[in-house]
C-alpha positions in Angstrom: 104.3 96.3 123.9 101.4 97.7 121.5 98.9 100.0 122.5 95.9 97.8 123.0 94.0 101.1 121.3 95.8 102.1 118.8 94.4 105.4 117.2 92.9 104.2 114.0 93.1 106.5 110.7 92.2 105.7 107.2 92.8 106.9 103.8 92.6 105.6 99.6 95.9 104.2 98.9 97.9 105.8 96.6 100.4 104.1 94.1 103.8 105.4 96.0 102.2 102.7 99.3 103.0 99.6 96.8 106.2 99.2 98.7 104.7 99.3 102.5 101.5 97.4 100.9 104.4 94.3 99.5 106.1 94.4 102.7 102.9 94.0 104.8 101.0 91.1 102.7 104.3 89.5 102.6 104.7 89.1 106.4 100.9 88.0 106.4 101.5 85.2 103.5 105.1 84.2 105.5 102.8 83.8 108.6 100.2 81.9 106.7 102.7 79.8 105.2 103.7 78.5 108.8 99.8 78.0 110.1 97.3 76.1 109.6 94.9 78.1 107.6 95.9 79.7 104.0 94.1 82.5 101.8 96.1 80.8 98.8 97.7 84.6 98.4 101.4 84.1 96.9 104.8 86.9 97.0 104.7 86.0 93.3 101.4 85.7 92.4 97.9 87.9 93.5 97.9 90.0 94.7 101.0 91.8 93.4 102.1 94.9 92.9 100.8 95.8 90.0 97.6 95.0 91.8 97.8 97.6 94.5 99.0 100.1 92.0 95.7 99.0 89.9 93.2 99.7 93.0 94.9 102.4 93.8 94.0 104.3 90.9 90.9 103.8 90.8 90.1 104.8 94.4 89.5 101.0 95.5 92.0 100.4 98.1 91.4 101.6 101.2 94.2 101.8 104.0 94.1 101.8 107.7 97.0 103.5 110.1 97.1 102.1 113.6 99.1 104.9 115.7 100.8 106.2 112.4 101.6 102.8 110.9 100.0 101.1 108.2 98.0 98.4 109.5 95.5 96.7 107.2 94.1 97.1 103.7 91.3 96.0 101.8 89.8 96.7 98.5 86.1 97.8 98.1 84.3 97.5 94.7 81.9 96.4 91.9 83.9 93.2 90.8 83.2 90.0 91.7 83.4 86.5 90.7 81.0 85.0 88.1 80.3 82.4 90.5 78.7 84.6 92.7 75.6 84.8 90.0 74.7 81.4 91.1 74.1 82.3 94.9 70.5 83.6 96.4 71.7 86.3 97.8 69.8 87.7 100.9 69.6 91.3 100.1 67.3 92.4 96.9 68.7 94.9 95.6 70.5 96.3 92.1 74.5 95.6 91.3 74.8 99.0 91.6 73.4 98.9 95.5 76.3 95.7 96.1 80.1 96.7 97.0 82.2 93.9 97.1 85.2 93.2 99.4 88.5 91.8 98.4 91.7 91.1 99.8 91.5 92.4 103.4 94.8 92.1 104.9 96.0 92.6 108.5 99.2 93.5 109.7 101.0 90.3 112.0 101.7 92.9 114.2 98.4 94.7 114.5 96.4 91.5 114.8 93.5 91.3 117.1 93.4 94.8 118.2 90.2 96.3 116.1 92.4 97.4 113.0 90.2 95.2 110.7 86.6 95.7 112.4 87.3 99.6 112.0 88.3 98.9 108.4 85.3 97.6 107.7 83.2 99.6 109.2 85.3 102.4 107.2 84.3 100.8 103.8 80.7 99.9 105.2 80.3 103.6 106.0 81.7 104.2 102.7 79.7 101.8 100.8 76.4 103.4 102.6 77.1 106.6 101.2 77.7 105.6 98.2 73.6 104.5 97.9 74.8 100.5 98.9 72.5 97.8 100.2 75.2 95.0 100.9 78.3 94.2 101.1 79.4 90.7 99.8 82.5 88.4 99.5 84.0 85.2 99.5 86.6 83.0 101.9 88.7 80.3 100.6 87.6 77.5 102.8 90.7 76.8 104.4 90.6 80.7 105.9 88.8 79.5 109.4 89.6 82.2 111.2 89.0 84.8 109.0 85.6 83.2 108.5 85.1 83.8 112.0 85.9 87.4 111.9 83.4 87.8 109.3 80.6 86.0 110.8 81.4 87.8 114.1 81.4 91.2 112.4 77.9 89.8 111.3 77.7 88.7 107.6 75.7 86.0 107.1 77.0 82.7 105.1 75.3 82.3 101.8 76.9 79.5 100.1 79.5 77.4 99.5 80.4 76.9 95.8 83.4 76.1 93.3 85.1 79.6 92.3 87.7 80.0 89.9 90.6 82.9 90.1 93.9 83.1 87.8 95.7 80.8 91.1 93.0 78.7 92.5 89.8 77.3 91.5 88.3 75.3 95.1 85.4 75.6 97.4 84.9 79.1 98.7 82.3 80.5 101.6 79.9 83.1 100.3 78.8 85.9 102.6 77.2 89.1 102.7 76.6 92.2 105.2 73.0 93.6 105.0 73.8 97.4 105.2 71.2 99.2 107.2 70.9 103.4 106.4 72.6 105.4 108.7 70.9 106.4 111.7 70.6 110.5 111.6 71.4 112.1 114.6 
């Protein structure tokens, strides 16, 4: 049985966690395949990796460790989706005040136990620091429940438009995370 608080550590990725990274968002893209709900991710397609290799040099990927073991991932940046020029976003502020989040995966057996709420509030921390207003991103519509993850960590839906990546072009949900200054002690 697994710790129902694991001890939650982060670090960047580095290119030698390709492997663990493959293994990990293959188990979450088998269990996907057998749901209801898909991300549209692919063992053969994005993200590959070459792709965690890619974020990994340039300090985008950001990996959590649930008691030792790697437990989620996600990638934190300044690169979105042209479609995303189209949406009124809620917070005014410059692209260099937006970090965008991409491809947060959870480990199927570290599901539901706070691994991805501390991620995020790793790269939120991170974003914050880095001079960041908001934090945006986009669900495929057929993701229900990671919608519902996001909307209960509280980003707010923006819109719903067409977006077009190298596999899919369909209807994604548009949200963002207003990020409030730190409070100083």
């Amino acid at each position: 049985m697994m710790n129902a608080s694991p001890e939650i550590t982060f670090r960047p990725a580095v290119e030698s966690d390709a492997p663990a990274l493959r293994r990990m968002y293959d188990a979450i893209i088998d269990a996907m395949d057998i749901s209801t709900w898909h991300t549209q991710w692919s063992k053969n397609g994005y993200p590959s990796n070459a792709d965690f290799i890619a974020f990994a040099r340039k300090g985008e990927l950001h990996l959590a460790f649930a008691d030792g073991e790697l437990a989620a991932a996600v990638v934190l940046n300044g690169t979105y989706n042209r479609g995303y020029d189209a949406v009124k976003w809620g917070v005014a502020c410059s692209p260099h005040q937006v970090r965008y989040i991409h491809t947060l995966g959870v480990s199927v057996t570290r599901r539901r136990c706070g691994v991805a709420s501390a991620l995020l509030n790793h790269v939120a921390a991170l974003a914050r620091a880095q001079g960041c207003k908001s934090l945006r991103l986009d669900v495929i519509n057929t993701a229900r429940p990671a919608e519902r993850f996001y909307r209960d960590f509280g980003f707010i839906h923006r819109a719903t438009c067409i977006l077009d990546y190298d596999s899919v072009c369909t209807e994604f949900n548009l949200y963002e995370l207003e990020l409030t200054p730190a409070r100083k002690s």
